[in-house]
LUMPATOR-198035 format. One record per residue (C-alpha): y, z, x negated. Coordinates in steps of 0.02 Angstrom, whole numbers, plus 32768, in hexadecimal, padded with zeros to 4 digits. Each point is the difference from the previous one (the first is absolute). Layout:
BEGIN
YZX/...
***
This chain:
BEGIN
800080008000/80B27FCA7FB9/806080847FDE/80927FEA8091/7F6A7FDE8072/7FAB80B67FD2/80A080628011/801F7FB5809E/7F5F804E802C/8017809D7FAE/8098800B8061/7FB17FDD80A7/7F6380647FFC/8074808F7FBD/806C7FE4809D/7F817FF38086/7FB880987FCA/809580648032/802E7FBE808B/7F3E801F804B/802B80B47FE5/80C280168000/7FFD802D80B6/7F8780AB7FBA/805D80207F72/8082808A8004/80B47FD57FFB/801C807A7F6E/7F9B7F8C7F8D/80777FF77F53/7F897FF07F6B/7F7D7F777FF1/7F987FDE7F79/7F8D7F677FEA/7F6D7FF37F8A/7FC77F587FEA/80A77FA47FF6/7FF17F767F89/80A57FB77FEE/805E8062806F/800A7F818097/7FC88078808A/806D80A27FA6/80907F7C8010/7FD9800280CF/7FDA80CC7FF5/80A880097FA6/80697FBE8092/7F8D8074806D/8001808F7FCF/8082807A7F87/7F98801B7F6D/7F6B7F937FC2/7FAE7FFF7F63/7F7F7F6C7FD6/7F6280337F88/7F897F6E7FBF/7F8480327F76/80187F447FB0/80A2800F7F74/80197F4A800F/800C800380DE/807D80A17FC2/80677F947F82/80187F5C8078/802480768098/808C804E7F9C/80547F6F7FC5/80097FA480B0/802280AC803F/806480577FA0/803A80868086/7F5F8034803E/7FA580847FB6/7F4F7FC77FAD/7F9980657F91/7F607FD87FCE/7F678080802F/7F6380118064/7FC580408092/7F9680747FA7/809280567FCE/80997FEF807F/80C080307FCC/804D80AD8063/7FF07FF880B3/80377FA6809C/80217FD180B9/7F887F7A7FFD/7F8C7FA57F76/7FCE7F498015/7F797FC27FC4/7FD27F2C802D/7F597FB17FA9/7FE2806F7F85/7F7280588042/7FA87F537FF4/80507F997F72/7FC980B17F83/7F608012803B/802980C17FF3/7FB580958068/8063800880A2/800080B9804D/801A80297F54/80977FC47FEB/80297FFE80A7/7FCF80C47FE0/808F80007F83/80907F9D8047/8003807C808D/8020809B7F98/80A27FB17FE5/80577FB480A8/8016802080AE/7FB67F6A8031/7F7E7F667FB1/801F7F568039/7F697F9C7FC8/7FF27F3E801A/7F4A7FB07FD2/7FA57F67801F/7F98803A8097/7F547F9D7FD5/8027801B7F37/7F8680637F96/7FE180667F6C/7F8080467FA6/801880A8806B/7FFF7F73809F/80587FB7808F/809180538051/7F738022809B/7FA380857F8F/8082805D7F9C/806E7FEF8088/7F95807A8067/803E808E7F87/80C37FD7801E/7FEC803880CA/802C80B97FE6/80AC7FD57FCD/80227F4C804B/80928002805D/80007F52802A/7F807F557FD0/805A7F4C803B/7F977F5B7FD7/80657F857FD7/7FB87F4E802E/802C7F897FF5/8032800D7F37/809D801F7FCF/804C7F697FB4/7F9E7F408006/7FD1800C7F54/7F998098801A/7F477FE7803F/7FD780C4802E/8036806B8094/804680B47FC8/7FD280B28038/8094805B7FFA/7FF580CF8009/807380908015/7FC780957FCE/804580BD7FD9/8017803D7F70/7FEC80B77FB1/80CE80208016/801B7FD880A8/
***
């Protein structure tokens, strides 16, 4: 995918998964971090949202190229295995699937440190702990809200997405 064409979709699945849950979301909601956020095209959208947003992307060079096309956002690089201070909501699009990492793990973790977890995956994708349909089984307890958004998101994109709200440890 060209790059204008993928931050168009960056953009747009970022987007879309707000607005499924803006209508549960508190209107208090100030400080927004996002792991996963490549170049910065979906912080960029978050920024005009919401007061404070900070983007985190464990990939240096998605960090560099985000900062120089952005240079007034606020993008750090750092993993979801080891989020920045805390706040009103985390978001968190394709990188439960494009990492291949342990989901209620890290879910686990992300939730010590917001209010609320906004979570956007590919609803038929897999990993080697499974499809969203088994692990998701373990996010009920705390799901606040689960939207299926199909069709996709933007023409160029071939999956539907699962989008979930769910509480976290400080709200």
């Amino acid at each position: 995918m060209e790059d204008i064409a993928l931050d168009i979709h960056v953009r747009e699945h970022t987007k879309a998964a707000v607005e499924a849950v803006r209508d549960l979301l508190p209107a208090d909601i100030k400080v927004v971090h996002e792991y996963g956020c490549t170049n910065g095209q979906g912080t960029a959208w978050l920024a005009k949202e919401f007061d404070t947003v900070v983007g985190f992307d464990i990939n240096n060079k998605h960090i560099d190229k985000g900062n120089a096309a952005h240079p007034e956002l606020d993008l750090r690089v750092c993993d979801v295995h080891h989020p920045e201070g805390n706040a009103d909501l985390i978001m968190v699009a394709h990188v439960m699937e494009a990492y291949k990492i342990n989901p209620p793990e890290v879910i686990d973790n992300l939730r010590r440190f917001c209010r609320f977890l906004l979570l956007a995956v590919h609803t038929a994708e897999s990993n080697k702990y499974g499809p969203l349909a088994q692990w998701g089984a373990y996010l009920e307890p705390f799901t606040i809200s689960r939207v299926e958004l199909d069709p996709p998101v933007t023409p160029d994109c071939t999956k539907a997405d699962t989008i979930l709200l769910l509480r976290g440890h400080l709200a």
